[in-house]
N, C-alpha and C positions, 0 to 999 in steps of 0.2 A: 752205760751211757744212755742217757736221756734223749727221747722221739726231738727232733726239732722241731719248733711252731714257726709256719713258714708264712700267716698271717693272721692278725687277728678279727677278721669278718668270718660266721658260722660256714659251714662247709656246705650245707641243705637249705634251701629256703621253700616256702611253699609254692605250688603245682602254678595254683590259681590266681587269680588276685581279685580283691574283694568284691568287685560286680561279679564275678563269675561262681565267687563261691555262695553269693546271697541265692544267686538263678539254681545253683545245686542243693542248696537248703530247701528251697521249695520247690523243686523235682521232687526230692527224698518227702517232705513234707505232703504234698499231693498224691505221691506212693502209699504212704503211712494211712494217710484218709481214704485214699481209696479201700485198702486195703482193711482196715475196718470197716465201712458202709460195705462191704461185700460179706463180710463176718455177719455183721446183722443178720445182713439177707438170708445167706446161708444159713444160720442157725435156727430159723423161724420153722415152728415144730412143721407145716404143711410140707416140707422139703424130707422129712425124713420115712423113706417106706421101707427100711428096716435098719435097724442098729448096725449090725456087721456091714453091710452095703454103704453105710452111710459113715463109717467108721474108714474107711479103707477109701473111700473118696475124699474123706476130709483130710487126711493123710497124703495122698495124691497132688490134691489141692495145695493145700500148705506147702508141700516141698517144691512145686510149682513157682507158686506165688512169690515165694521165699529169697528164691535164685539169685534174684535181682540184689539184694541184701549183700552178697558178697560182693557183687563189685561197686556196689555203694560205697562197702567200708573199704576199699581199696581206692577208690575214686578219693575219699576222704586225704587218705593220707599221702598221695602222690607229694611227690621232694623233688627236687630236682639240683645238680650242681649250680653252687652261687658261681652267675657269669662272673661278677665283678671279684672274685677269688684273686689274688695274684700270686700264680705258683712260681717257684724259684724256676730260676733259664738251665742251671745245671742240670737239673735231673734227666736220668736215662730212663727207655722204656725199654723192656726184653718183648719179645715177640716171640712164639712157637707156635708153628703151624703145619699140618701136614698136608705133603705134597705126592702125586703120585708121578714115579719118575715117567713118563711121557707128556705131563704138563707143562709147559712152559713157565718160565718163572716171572714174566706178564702177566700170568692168569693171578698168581699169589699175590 
């Protein structure tokens, strides 16, 4: 037996909507150029007073700097359920949850 389609509008739409996502484009974008103008900096030979030292902070730096980067991409791709979905009236939900026996079954 065949899943039934219970509408046809996407099940996901996006997070943001397009003012919001131009102001994230140029967060990330201002991030990005910072974040080369600092590379510059940094790499400029007067900054370096020794290899190993300067290896092991770049490295430091970078995983640093970096962080931000993961919840950019996650930032990106936020979804969220289409309100306007229309799910079927029949369907049941099951519930399982633990309860410990001198809690009231208010609290659940």
């Amino acid at each position: 037996m065949g899943q039934r389609a219970f509408s046809d509008r996407p099940l996901y739409e996006v997070m943001m909507s397009p003012h919001q996502r131009v102001g994230f484009r140029l967060l990330v974008g201002v991030w990005v150029l910072s974040l080369g103008v600092f590379y510059l900096w940094w790499f400029r030979s007067e900054h370096v007073a020794g290899w190993f030292k300067f290896v092991i902070n770049t490295c430091l730096l970078t995983w640093t700097l970096a962080m931000p980067a993961y919840f950019f991409f996650f930032v990106a791709r936020m979804r969220r359920i289409n309100p306007r979905l229309v799910l079927p009236q029949d369907w049941r939900v099951a519930m399982i949850t633990t309860r410990a026996p001198s809690e009231p079954f208010a609290v659940v």
